[in-house]
N, C-alpha and C positions, 0 to 999 in steps of 0.2 A: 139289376138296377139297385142302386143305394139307397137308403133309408129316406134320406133328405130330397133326392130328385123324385122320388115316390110321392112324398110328401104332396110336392105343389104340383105334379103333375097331372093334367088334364086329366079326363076317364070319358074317352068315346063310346057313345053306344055299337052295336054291332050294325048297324045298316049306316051311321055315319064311317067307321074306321072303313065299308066297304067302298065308298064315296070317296074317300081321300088313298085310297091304294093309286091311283094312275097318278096322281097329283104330286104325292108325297112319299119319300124311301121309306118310312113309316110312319103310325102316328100314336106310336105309345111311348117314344120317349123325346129328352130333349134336344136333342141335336139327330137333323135330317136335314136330308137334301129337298131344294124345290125341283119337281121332276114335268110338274104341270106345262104340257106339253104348247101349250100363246105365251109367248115371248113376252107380248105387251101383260098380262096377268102378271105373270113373275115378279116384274118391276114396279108394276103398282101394288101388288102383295106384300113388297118389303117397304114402298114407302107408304102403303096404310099403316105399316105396322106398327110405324113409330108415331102414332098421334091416337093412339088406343088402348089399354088397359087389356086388350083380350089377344090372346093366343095368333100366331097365323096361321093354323089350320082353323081355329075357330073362325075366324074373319073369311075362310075359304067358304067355310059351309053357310055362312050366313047373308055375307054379302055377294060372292061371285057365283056361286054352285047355282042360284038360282037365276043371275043377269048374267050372259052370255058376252055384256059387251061394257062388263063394267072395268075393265083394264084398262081398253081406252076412252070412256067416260070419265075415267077417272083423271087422266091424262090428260084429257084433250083441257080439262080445267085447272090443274097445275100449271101444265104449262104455257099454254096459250093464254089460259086467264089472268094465272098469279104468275108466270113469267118464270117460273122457279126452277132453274136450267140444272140445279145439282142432280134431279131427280131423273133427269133421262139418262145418267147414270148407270142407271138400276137394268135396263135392258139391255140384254147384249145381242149380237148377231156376227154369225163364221159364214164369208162369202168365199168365193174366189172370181179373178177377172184372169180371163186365158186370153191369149194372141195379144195382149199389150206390150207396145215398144217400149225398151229401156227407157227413153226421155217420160212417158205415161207413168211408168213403174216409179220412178226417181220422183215425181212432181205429188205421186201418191203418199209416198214413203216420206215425205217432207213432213207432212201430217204425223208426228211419231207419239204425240202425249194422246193413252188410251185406245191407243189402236196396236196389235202384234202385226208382224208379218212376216210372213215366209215364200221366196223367191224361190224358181227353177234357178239351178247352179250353173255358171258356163265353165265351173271347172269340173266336174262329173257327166255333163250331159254334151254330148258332141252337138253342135248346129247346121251339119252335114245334112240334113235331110231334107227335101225336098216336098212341098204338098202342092198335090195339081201340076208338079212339072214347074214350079217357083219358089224359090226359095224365101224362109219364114222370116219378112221385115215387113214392116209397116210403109205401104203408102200413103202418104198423104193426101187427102182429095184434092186442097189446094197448091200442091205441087203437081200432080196429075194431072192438072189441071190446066194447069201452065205450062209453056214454051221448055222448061227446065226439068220436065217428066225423063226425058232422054235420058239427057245429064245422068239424071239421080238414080234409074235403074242400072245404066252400065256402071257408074261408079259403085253399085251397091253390090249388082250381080259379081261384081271383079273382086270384091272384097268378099265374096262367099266362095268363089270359085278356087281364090288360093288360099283362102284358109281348110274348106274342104279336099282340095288335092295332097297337102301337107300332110294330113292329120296320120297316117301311116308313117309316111316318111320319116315324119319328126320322132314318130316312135322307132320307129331303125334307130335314128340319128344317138337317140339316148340311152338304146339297147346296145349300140357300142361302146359309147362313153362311158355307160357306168353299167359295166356287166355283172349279168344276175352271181355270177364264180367269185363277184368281189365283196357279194355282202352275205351279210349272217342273219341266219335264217331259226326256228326253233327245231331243238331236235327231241325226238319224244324220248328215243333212245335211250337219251345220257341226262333229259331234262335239262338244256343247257344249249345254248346260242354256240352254232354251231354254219362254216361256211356252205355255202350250197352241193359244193360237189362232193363235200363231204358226209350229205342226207343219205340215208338209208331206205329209211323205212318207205313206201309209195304216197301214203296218205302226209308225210311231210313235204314230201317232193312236190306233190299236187297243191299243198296250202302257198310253201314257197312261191310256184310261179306266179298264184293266183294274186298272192298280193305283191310280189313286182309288177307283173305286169297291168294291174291297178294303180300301183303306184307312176309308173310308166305313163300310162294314158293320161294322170290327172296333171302329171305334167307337162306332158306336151300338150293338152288345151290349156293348159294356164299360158302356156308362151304363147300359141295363136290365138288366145282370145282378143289379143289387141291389135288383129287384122277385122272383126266384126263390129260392124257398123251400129249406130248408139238407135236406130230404125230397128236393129234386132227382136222377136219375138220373142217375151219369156210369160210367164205362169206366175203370177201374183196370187197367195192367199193372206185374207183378213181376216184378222179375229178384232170385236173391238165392241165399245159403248155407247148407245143410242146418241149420248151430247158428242162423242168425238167424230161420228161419224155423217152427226149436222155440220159439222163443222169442216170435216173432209167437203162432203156437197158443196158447201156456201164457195168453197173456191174452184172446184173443180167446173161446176155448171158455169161459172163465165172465164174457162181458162181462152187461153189466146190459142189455144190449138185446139183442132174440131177432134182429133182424138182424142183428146181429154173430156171433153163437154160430149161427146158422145156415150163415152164409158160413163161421165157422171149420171146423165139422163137415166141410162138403164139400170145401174147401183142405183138409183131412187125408186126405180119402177120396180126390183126385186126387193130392197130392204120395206118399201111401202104396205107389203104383203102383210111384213110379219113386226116390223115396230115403226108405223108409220106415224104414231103420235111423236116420236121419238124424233124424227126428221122433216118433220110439216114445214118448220118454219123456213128452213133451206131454198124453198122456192115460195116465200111470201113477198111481201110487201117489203120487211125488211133488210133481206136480202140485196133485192134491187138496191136497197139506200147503200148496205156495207159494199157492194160494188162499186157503187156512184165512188162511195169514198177513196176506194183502195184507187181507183183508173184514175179521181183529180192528185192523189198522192204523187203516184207514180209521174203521172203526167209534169206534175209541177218540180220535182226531183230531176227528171230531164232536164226540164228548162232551164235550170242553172246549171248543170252539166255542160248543154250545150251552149249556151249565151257567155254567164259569167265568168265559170272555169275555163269552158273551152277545151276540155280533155276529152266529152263525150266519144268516143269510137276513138280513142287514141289507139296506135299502134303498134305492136311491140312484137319483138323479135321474134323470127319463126325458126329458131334452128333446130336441128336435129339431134339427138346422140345416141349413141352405141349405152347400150344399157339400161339401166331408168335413172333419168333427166329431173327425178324428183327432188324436191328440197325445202326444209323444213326452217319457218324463223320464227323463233319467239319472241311477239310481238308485244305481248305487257306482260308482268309477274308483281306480285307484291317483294318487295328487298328483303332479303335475305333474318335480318334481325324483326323484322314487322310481320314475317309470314312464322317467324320460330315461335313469340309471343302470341299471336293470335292462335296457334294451335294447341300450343303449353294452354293455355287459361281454356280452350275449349274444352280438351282433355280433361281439366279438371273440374269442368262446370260439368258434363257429363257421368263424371262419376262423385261430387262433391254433394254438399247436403246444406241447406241455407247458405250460399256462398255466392254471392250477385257478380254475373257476369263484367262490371266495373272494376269490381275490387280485386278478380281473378289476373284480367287483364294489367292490373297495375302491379298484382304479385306478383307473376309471370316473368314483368318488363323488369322487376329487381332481382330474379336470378342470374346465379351465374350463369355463363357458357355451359359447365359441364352440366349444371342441374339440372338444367334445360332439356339438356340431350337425351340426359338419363330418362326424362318423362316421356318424348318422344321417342325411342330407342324400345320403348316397354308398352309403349301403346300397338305396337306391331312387334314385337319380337316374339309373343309364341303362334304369330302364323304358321300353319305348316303348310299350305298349298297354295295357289290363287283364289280357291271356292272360299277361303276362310277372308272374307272382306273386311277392310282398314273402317272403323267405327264413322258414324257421322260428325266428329270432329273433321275429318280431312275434307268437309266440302266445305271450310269455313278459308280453303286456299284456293284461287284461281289465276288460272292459265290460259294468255290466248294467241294462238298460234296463225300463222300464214302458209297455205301449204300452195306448192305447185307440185300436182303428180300427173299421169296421164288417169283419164277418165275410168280404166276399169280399176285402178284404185282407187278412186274416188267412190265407187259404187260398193267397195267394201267397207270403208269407213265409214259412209251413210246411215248407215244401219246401227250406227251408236243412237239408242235414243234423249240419253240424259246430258246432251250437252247440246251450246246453240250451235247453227251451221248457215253461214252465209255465204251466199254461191251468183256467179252473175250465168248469163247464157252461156252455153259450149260451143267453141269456135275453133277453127283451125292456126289460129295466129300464133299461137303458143309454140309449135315446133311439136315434135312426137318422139316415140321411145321405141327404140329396137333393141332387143333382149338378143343377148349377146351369142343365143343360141339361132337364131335366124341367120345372121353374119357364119357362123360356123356349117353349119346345114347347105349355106349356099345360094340362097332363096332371097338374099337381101334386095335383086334387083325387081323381083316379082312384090315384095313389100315395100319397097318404095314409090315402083307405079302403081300400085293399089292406094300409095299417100295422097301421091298427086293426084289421081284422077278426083281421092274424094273432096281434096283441098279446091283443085277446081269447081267441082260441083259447087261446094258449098261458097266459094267467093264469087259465083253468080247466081246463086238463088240469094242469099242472107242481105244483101243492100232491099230488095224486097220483099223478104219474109223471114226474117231475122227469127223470130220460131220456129219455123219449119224448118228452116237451113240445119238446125241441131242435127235433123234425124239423119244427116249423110254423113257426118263426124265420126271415125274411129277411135275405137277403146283405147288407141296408143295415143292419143291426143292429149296433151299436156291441159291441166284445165286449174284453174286460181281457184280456193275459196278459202274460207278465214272458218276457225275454229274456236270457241272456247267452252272449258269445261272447266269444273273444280280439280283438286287433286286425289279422291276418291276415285269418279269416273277414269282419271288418267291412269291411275292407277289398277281398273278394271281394264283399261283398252289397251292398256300398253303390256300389260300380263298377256293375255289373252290372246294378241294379235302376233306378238314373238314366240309362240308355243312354234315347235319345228314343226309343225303340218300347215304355218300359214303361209300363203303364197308370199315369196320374196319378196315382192313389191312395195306391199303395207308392214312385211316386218322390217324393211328399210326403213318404213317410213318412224314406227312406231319406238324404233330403237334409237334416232336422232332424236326423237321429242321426250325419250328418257335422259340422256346426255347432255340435253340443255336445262331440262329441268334439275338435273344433278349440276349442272353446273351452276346459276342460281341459286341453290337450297339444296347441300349435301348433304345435311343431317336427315333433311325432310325427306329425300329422295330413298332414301337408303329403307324405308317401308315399303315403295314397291319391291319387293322380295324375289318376285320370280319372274326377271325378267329374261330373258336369252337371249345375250347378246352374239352368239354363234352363227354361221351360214351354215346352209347344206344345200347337198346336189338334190337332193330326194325328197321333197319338203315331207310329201303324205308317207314315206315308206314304216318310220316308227308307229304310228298311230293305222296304219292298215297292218301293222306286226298286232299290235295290241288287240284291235278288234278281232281278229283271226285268231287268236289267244282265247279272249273269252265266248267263241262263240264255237271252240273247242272244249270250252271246258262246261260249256251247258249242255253242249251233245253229251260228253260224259256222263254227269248227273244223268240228264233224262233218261241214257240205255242204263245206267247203272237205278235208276229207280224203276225200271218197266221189268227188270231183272228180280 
């Protein structure tokens, strides 16, 4: 410990340091962890902290060591009394919600400021599996309910049925196309990438299959994931912060689907355990009002829809296509000379020193072209990776985009949390997407009665329960929603989503909304750095080489240290 942290640092006695051991990683110096095992203490321990002159282990032993229920005491009058919403903050809480349908998972995930999350894959995890003799989707009560229960089990069973029959096949299909003899594999040998039938050694022979035929599998579920219905079960976990996850509640307890309000009720009933000062107000008095509000919104947005405009449930085209039927338009950008200058003068307000964002702006607007460039050009030129992120001048540029994709890419894009995303209901009128490997497989006619049966279900339940109709909708379903983000984030998404191990779909997507942005702002664009504008047959094959790489060379290390 240093002279100076010695100096002002606290000096516990020995029966207090015994007291704050369960509580705190230690308590002799100045930086610990809070280990204090109520949720709600933790959160009111950091915001006493900041309205006190004394230590927070002090504040432990003095004010809670001896009130058992002074966390939310303390709580229950910040927040309910003085209203002071920053401070629920301060408590966190990791859940999960298992057997939730996509459409539940998606409405959750909507929620993305202050909340993580992490989804079951449908491109790693097969949906083959049966529990109780039924396969894993969501029924609805109020379909079940209804005269349209039929409908929506055959059309869902039919869409589990041929995606489970295939899931082999498809792997044949692409174990002939793109055989294990035609790629290169590591050789320990020679240390050096080396074709398959040209391995030697057993334990290379063995790594090689292991990661084809991982590569293999995750590609043939990327191709029939878009026969599985949006009803599908997946494994949702939460990590997140007392106010985001009042705020999750406030919409989920009066969503239009009882699945939804079902899962909200119990998310309260378990987070209530352990930060319930945190989420009180979720089901107050309040509540009700911001309901009232949102349902006369809603309501009254209709009504000119349908009265004045008259477009309400307009109808559009439902074709099909070989491929993905995706398509990207760039719907506003700042012009090309107004996005160069706004970035030039932020650039330099970020690194400049008494220099007022006015005057920068107006320096900026009197360079030249080249000058211009050169600042831009230097603000990302010593990137070397994608991890190495373009500064916070680049959100000072936005982009908003119109995408039509089918819906399981929609479900990968989702997951961006730092940009807006506006989406309407999931319907079948769009038309759907057959990946060019189903057409070759043979199988196109069993995927397109699996279209229709689901397009029928869903155009006679949705005239009456336009929510619920979602859950019979397939992943190959063409679905509208509008995007914008700055050009940081675009920049993070569009890196990211072209790395060769992403599913073709969204690197289609991600690669057009580079090209338009480049078209627009070539100087600007030319800082997303690492974008890959390439295809491949094999998306996951490089990046399953790689992990098989390093998880060779930790064996190493480890026998070579036990040695």
């Amino acid at each position: 410990m240093c002279f100076m942290e010695n100096m002002y640092q606290e000096n516990f006695t020995f029966d207090e340091k015994q007291k704050l051991e369960s509580h705190f990683s230690n308590s002799d110096r100045a930086v610990f962890v809070i280990i204090t095992p109520n949720q709600v203490d933790r959160g009111a321990l950091m915001s006493r902290y900041s309205r006190t002159d004394k230590t927070m282990r002090r504040i432990f032993i003095d004010e809670f060591l001896s009130n058992p229920n002074r966390g939310t005491e303390f709580y229950n009058k910040v927040l309910l009394e003085y209203g002071d919403d920053s401070v629920a903050e301060l408590g966190t809480a990791q859940c999960a919600i298992e057997w939730i349908s996509n459409i539940g998972a998606q409405k959750i995930e909507d929620h993305r400021i202050g909340l993580s999350f992490l989804e079951k894959s449908s491109r790693y995890v097969a949906f083959d599996k049966k529990v109780n003799g039924v396969y894993k989707y969501h029924r609805d009560k109020k379909i079940m309910s209804s005269s349209f229960a039929d409908n929506f089990i055959r059309s869902c069973d039919f869409s589990f049925e041929t995606y489970s029959k295939n899931i082999t096949p498809m792997q044949n299909y692409l174990k002939e196309k793109i055989p294990i003899d035609d790629l290169y594999f590591y050789n320990s040998t020679g240390n050096s990438e080396t074709p398959f039938n040209h391995l030697s050694n057993l334990d290379d022979i063995e790594n090689a299959k292991k990661i084809y035929n991982s590569t293999i599998k995750a590609k043939a579920l990327d191709i029939l994931r878009n026969l599985l219905p949006s009803s599908t079960l997946t494994n949702l976990a939460i990590t997140g912060n007392g106010r985001a996850f009042e705020y999750l509640l406030f919409h989920v307890l009066y969503s239009d689907l009882h699945e939804i309000r079902d899962i909200g009720n119990q998310l309260y009933g378990e987070l209530e355990k352990y930060i319930e000062p945190f989420i009180k107000r979720s089901k107050d008095k309040y509540s009700v009002l911001y309901n009232d509000y949102l349902i006369k919104t809603r309501d009254s947005i209709h009504k000119i829809l349908e009265s004045d405009l008259q477009i309400y449930g307009e109808s559009n085209s439902n074709s099909n296509s070989n491929g993905s039927g995706a398509n990207v338009k760039l719907l506003s950008y700042i012009p090309n000379h107004e996005a160069e200058v706004k970035l030039v003068s932020s650039i330099l307000y970020e690194y400049g020193k008494d220099l007022s964002q006015e005057f920068l702006l107006d320096y900026s607007n009197s360079l030249t072209d080249d000058k211009r460039h050169e600042i831009i050009r230097l603000y990302t030129q010593f990137r070397q990776n994608r991890r190495h992120r373009p500064g916070r001048a680049f959100e000072v540029i936005d982009y908003s985009f119109g995408l039509m994709t089918n819906y399981g890419m929609f479900r990968d894009l989702h997951r961006h949390r730092m940009l807006t995303m506006s989406r309407q209901l999931l319907s079948t009128k769009y038309g759907y997407d057959i990946p060019r490997e189903i057409t070759e497989l043979g199988i196109e006619k069993d995927y397109n009665d699996c279209m229709y049966l689901c397009d029928e279900s869903y155009k006679l339940i949705s005239p009456k329960m336009p929510s619920e109709s979602q859950y019979v909708v397939n992943f190959a379903y063409r679905y509208p929603y509008f995007i914008k983000m700055n050009l940081r984030e675009a920049c993070h998404m569009i890196e990211l989503r072209t790395t060769p191990q992403g599913h073709l779909d969204y690197r289609n997507i991600c690669q057009q909304m580079y090209s338009l942005i480049k078209e627009v702002n070539p100087v600007i664009a030319n800082g997303i750095k690492f974008v890959d504008m390439n295809n491949y047959d094999l998306e996951r094959f490089k990046s399953e080489k790689n992990t098989a790489m390093k998880k060779s060379k930790l064996n190493l290390e480890s026998s070579s240290n036990i040695n």
